[in-house]
Each structure stands twice: as structure tokens, then as C-alpha cells.
C-alpha positions in Angstrom: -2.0 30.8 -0.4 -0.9 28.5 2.2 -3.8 28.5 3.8 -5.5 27.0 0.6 -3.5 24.3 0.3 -3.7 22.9 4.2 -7.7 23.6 3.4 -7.8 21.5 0.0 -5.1 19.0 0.9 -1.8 20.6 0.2 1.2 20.7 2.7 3.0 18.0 4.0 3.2 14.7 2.4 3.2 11.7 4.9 6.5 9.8 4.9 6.5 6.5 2.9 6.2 3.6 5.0 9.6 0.8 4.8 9.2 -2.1 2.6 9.1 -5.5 4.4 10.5 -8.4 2.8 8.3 -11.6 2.9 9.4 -15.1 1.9 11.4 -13.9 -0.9 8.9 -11.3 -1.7 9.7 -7.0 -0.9 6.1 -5.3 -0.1 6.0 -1.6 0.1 3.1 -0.1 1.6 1.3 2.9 -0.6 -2.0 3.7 1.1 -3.9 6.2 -1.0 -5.2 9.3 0.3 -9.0 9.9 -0.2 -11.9 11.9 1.4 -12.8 9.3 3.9 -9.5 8.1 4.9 -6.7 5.9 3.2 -7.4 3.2 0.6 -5.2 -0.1 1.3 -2.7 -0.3 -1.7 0.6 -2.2 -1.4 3.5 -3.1 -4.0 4.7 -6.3 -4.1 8.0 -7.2 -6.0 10.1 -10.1 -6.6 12.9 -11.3 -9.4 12.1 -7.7 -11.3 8.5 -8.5 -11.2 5.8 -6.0 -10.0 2.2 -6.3 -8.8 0.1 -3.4 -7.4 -2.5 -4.6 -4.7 -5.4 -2.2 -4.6 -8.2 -2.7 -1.9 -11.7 -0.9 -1.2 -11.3 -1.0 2.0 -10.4 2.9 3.8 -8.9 3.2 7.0 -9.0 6.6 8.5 -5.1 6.7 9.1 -2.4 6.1 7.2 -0.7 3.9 10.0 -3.4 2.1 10.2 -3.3 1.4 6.5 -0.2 0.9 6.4 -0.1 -2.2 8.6 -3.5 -3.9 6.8 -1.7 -3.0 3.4 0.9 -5.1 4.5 -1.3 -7.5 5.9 -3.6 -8.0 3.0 -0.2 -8.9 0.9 1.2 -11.3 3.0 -2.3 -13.0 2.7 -2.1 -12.8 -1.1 1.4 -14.1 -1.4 0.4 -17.2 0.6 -2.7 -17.8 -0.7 -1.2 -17.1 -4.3 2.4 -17.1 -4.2 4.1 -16.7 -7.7 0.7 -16.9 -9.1 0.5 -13.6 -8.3 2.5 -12.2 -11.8 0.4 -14.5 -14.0 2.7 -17.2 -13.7 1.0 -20.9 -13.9 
């Protein structure tokens, strides 16, 4: 059986990556797994409030993902700021 799972995606789960706190903002990386790579996904909380960045883009590690996910919603907060929970 374990040799079913490593073929078809079981096993280990890769460790979460830290949380990085941005002007006021926490944002926790949480790259999706899919067949080509990982799809850039990031959390990004503030004052009890939650919004969940999902990207198109796949990177082939989750590293790598990671560190754009991250990237991608430092962009967002300073292109959007509070805006970013449907706040005027």
C-alpha cells in the first residue's frame, strides 16, 4: 500500500511555510499542490479579517511558491491596502 500512495501523491506533507507580517498585515503562504507544480495561494489577515489570494500562476516547487505567494501579497496590500476586505 505504501507504494500507492508515494505513486498517487500520498506520503509526506511539505511543512507549512511561516507567516510574515507586513505593514500591519500577517501573510501565510499556502501554495497548492497540482499536477504541474504549485499554484500561488497566500492568506492574508488583519484585525480578524481574512482574504484568500489565489493565483494561476504554477511554480514547480513549493519554495519557490512560497516566496512569489508572498510576493504577489505584498503587491496586493500596497496596491490595495484595506481595500482588500471590501472596505471603501
Amino acid at each position: 500500500m505504501a507504494l500507492f500512495s508515494k505513486l498517487f501523491g500520498g506520503g509526506k506533507t511539505p511543512e507549512p511555510a511561516p507567516s510574515e507580517d507586513y505593514k500591519d498585515f500577517a501573510i501565510t503562504p499556502v501554495p497548492q499542490k497540482e499536477s504541474g507544480g504549485w499554484r500561488l495561494s497566500a492568506r492574508i489577515e488583519k484585525d480578524g479579517q481574512e482574504h484568500v489570494l489565489i493565483r494561476s500562476d504554477v511554480l514547480q516547487t513549493k519554495e519557490q511558491a512560497d516566496d512569489a505567494s508572498i510576493a504577489k501579497a505584498k503587491q496586493m496590500i500596497d496596491e490595495q491596502g484595506e481595500r482588500l476586505f471590501g472596505s471603501p
